[in-house]
N, C-alpha and C positions, 0 to 999 in steps of 0.2 A: 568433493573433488579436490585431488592435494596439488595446487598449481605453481611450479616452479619456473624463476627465468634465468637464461644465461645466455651471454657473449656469442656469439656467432654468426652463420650463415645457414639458414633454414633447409638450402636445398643439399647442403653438404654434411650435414645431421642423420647418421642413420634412424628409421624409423618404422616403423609398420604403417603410418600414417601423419604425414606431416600436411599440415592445411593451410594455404597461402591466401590471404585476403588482398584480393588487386580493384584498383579502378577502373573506372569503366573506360575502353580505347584506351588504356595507357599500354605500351609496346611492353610483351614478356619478357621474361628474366631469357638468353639464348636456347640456354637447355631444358626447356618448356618450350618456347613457339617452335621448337623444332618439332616436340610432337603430337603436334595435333594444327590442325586447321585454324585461319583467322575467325572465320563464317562459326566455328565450336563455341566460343568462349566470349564474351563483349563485357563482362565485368558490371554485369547489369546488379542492381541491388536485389542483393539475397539470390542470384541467379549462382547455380552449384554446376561444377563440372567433374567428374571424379574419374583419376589418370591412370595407367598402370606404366611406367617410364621406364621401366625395364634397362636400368641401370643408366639411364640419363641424366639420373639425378640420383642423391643414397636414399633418397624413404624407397619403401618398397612400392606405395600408393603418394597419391598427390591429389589430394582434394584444393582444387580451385572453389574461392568464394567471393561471388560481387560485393561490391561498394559503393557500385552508382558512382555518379559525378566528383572528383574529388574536390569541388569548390563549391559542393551544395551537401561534402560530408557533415552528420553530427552526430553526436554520443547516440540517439538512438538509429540510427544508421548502423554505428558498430554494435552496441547491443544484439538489434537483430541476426545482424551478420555472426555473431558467436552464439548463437543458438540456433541459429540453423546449422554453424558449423558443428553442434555437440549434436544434433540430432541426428547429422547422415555418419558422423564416427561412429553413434550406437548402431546405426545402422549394419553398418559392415563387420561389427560386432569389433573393435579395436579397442583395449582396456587404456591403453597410453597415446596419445597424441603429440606431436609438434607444431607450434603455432607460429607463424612472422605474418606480417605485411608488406607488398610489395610497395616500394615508393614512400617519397614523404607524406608524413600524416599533417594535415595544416592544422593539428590540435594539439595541444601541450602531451607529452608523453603520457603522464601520471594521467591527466583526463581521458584519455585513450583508454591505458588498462583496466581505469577502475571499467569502464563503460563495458570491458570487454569483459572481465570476471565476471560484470553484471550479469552480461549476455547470457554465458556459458551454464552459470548457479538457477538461469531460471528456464532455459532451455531443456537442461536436465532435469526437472520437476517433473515429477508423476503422484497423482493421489491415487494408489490401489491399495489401502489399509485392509478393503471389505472384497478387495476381488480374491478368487478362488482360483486353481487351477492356472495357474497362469506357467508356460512355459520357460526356459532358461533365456530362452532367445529374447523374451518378453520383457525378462526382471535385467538383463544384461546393464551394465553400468560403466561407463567410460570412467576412469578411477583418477588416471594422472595427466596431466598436461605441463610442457615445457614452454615456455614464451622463448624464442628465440631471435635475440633484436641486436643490432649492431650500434645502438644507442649506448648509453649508462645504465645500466641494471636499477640504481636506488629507487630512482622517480618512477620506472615501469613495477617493481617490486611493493613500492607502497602503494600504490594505484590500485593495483591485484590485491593487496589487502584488505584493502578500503571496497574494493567492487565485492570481495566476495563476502565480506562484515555484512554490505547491504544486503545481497542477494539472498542471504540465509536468511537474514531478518524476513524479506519479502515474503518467502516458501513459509518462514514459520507462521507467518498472517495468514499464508493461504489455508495452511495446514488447521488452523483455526476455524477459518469461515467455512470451510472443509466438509468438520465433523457434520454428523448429523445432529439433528436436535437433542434426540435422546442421549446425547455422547458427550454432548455441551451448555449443561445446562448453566446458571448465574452461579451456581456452587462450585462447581465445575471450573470455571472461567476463572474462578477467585484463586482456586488450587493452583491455575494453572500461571498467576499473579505473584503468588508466594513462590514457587518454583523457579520463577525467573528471577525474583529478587535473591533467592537463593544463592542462584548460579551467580550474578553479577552482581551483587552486594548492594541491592536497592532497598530500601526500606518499603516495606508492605504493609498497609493491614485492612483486611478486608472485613466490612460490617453487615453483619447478618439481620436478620428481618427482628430480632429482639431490639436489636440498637439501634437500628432503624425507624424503631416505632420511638426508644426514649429520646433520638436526638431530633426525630418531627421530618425526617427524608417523605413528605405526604405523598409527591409526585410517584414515585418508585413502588413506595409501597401501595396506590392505588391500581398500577397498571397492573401488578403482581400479583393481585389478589383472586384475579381466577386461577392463577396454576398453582399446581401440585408441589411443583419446583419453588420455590423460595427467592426473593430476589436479593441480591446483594450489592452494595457501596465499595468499590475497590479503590484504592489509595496507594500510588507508587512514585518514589519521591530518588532522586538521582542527585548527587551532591547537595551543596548547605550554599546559599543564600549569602551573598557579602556584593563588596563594591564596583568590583570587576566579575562578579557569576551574578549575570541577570534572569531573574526569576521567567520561567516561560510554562505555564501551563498547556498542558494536552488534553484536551474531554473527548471521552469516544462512548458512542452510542450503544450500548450492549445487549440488546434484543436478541436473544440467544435463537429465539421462537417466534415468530409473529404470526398467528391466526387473522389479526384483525379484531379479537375481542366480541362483543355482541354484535359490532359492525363486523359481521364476518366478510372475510375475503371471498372473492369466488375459488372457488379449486387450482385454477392453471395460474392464477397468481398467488396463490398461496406457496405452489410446489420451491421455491427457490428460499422461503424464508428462513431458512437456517442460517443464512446471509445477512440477517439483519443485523447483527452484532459486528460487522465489516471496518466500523468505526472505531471499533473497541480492538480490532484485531489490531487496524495499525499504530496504533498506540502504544500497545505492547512490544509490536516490531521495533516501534520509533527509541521505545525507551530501550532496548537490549543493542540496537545500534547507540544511540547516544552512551550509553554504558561500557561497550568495546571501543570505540574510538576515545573516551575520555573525554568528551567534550567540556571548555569550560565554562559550563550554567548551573543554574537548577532549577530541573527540568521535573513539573510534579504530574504525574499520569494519572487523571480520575477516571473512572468507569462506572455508569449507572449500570446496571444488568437484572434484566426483569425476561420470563414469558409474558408473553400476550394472548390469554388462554379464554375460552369461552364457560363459563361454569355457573353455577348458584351462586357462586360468590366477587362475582367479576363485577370491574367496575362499570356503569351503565352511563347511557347517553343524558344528559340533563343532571349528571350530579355537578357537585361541587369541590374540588380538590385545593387544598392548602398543603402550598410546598412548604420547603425547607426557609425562603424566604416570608414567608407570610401570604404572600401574594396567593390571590385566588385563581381558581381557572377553571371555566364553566366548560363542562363536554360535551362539546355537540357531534364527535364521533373518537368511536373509542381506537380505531385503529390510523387515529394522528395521535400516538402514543408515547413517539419516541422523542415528540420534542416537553413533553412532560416529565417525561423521567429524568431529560437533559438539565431541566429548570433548577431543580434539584444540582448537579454536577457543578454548573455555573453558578449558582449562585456559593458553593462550595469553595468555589475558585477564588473569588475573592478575598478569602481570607489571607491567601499568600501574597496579597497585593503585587501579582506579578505586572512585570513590563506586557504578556500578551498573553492573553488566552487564544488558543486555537480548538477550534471545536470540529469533529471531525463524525457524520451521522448518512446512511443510510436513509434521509428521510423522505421523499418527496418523490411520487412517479411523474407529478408535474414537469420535473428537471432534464427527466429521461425525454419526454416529450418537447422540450425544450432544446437539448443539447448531443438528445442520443446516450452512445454510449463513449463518445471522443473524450467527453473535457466535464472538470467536476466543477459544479455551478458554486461560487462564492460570492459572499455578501460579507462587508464590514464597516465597524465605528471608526476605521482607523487607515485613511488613505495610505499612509505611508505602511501600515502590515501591509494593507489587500498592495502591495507594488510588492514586496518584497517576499510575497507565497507567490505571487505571480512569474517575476523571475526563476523563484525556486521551479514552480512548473517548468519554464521552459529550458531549465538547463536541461531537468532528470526527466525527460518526455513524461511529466505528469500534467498534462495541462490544466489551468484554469481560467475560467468564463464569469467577470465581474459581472452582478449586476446591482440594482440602485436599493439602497433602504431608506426611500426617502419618508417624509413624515406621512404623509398621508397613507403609506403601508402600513406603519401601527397604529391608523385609527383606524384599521379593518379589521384590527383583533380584538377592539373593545368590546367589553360586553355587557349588558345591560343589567344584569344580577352577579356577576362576578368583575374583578379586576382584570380579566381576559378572557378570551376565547379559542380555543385550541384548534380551530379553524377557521378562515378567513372567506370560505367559499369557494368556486373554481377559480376566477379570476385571478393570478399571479401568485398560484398556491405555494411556488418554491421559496417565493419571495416574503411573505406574510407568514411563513414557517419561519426566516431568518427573521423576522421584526419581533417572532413571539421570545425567542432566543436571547435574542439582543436587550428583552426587557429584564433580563438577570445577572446583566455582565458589572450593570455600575456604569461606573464611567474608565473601565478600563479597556484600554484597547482591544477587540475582539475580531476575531473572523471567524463565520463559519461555513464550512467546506461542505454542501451534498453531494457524496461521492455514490449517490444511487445507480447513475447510470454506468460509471468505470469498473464497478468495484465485484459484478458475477457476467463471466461469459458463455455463452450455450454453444455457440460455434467459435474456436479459435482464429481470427484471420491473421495475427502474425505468428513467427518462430516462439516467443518472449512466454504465448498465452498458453493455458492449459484449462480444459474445460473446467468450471467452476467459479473459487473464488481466483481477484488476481492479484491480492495484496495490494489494492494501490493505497494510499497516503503515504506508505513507507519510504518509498525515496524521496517523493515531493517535502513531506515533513523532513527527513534526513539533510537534504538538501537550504532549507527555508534555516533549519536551526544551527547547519554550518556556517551559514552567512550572517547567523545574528551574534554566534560566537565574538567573531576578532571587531564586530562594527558595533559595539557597547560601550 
């Protein structure tokens, strides 16, 4: 969507569709309450009203859109509200819009818009790569939007850069977790590595199952051993390392596939696994946004990526795996895979001796049973990171839900014939996943994020969602890595 702002008065703007976001009980502009009723319209959040003003005002239509309470407004408040505004514009089929807000915003301008482009970029998401037959009215696309604000343009203008930098990054996670399996396999995913660094000048380079084997990635290549598919090491690194660009790793989980291995899944939890690699996606988002805005770090994006296949040649319960690190790890079920392949990543990470590793995995259905699908469960070495992704959640509605790794969690992963255990039991499985993680970091700061429960939805309940993947890490990591930019 190409989104433009200018100088003016929204309702004095000729338009086919101009869409006015007001709060809730706050009195209308004159030439609006005049036509229509008080009892019509109360400014409720994400509550829509759509006008024909028949020369009352210049748009031709006049889509009212809630805001709820203007002292309890916040960026996802507006997000919402500009996706539901893109979605009744599709609606009515109008290729251009005009956009204000009635009244003062009690948020800084720039914070406003980026939230609103956010809106807008994810409201308009659709995955129909594989639908057929679809008619005009169906594929219809709202193309341009004007912001029309009585403010200063600059602050509203980068705002709207910055909202819709993220938003693309978002849809291209989704577009990721998306694919089907066969569409996305670890080779696949590596291509898709190279093409980004391509486009944005990142250094690349992704290690195939030969080099795999001579530089000892044991974890990776164990998982990967029942599929057909091959698994791969992806490496994507965003500026050079100096006094003032502090190093920040990204690890994302890249399970392209997940069966569950020998431990098979049952069927109805199997169906979503092409999701597994959820980790791996915002990663990639994270690093194509840090690459447009120019952020100043460096910023290095690992990715494990493996299937998780059942075959003659897969790996089995009771073997013994030696990572990248040396370290051993006894399987006591092979579809706790993903923090194996991870072990491998992280301990990878160290060599950049970054300020923080953030780890970002699809792991644990404990967490989902824990937190739902609201808030992604973290665990960290490093009080002051786990404050400071925390924050990040709650500015960009990514929330996250600390909880402890204290010692007694990683003597639940000990194991009797190996140096671990790749399962700790049921007991505090989310948590005993973070201890086994945590045994690869060193002693460098680490968090890791289970974004199992945020990250596929089957029924949409806001504007924002779209059945499937939903991109999340990508603004919360966006967000966590803007803040650690100017405070280094």
């Amino acid at each position: 969507m190409n989104i433009t702002v200018k100088t003016g008065d929204l309702l004095h703007e000729s338009s086919d569709l101009a869409i006015l976001a007001v709060f809730e009980d706050m009195p209308l502009p004159d030439n609006v309450a005049g036509i229509l009723e008080p009892a019509d319209f109360r400014g409720r959040a994400q509550q829509t009203l759509l006008l024909y003003p028949r020369g009352a005002v210049a748009p031709r239509r006049l889509l009212l859109v809630g805001l709820g309470q203007r002292d309890k407004l916040t960026t996802e408040t507006i997000r919402q509200a500009a996706a539901t505004a893109v979605q009744q514009a599709r609606a009515v089929q109008v290729p251009a819009v005009t956009i204000g807000i009635h009244g003062d915003v009690p948020l800084p301008a720039q914070t406003t818009a980026q939230a609103f482009a956010e809106g807008l970029e994810l409201g308009a998401y659709r995955y129909w790569p594989y639908r057929t037959g679809l008619t005009t009215e169906e594929t219809f696309e709202v193309e341009r939007a004007t912001v029309v604000t009585g403010d200063s343009e600059e602050p509203i203008r980068q705002g709207i850069g910055h909202g819709q930098i993220i938003g693309r990054a978002v849809t291209y996670a989704r577009d990721l977790v998306n694919h089907p399996g066969y569409a996305l396999t670890p080779a696949v995913l590596g291509e898709q590595a190279i093409a980004l660094g391509q486009r944005l000048g990142l250094q690349v380079k992704v290690l195939d199952k030969t080099q795999l084997t001579e530089h000892g990635f044991g974890g990776i290549l164990a998982v990967g051993k029942g599929s057909a598919n091959e698994p791969r090491f992806i490496v994507m690194e965003y500026g050079t390392p100096g006094p003032d660009r502090p190093t920040v790793c990204l690890v994302g989980k890249g399970l392209t596939f997940d069966s569950g291995g020998l431990s098979l899944k049952p069927a109805d939890a199997m169906e979503t696994m092409k999701s597994d690699m959820g980790g791996a996606a915002a990663v990639l988002g994270a690093l194509q946004v840090v690459a447009e805005l120019g952020l100043p770090l460096h910023v290095v994006g690992l990715v494990s990526s493996a299937e998780n296949m059942p075959s003659a040649t897969a790996y089995r319960p009771g073997d013994i795996v030696t990572t990248l690190s040396g370290k051993t790890i006894e399987v006591l079920n092979t579809d706790a895979e993903g923090r194996i392949i991870l072990s491998d990543a992280l301990f990878y990470a160290q060599r950049y001796k970054p300020a923080a590793i953030v780890e970002l995995s699809t792991l644990t259905g404990a967490i989902i049973i824990a937190l739902g699908s609201h808030a992604t469960g973290m665990m960290a070495t490093d009080q002051a990171l786990a404050d400071r992704m925390s924050r990040a959640g709650e500015a960009r509605g990514e929330r996250v839900w600390q909880l402890p790794l204290w010692d007694e969690y990683h003597t639940m992963i000990k194991s009797q014939v190996a140096d671990l255990k790749n399962i700790g039991g049921r007991p505090a499985g989310s948590i005993t996943a973070g201890a086994f993680l945590a045994a690869f970091v060193g002693e460098y700061p680490f968090v890791h994020l289970d974004i199992a429960g945020p990250a596929w939805v089957d029924r949409p309940t806001r504007p924002t969602e779209s059945q499937g993947g939903t991109g999340v890490g990508v603004r919360l990591l966006t967000e966590f890595l803007r803040d650690y930019a100017p405070a280094v």
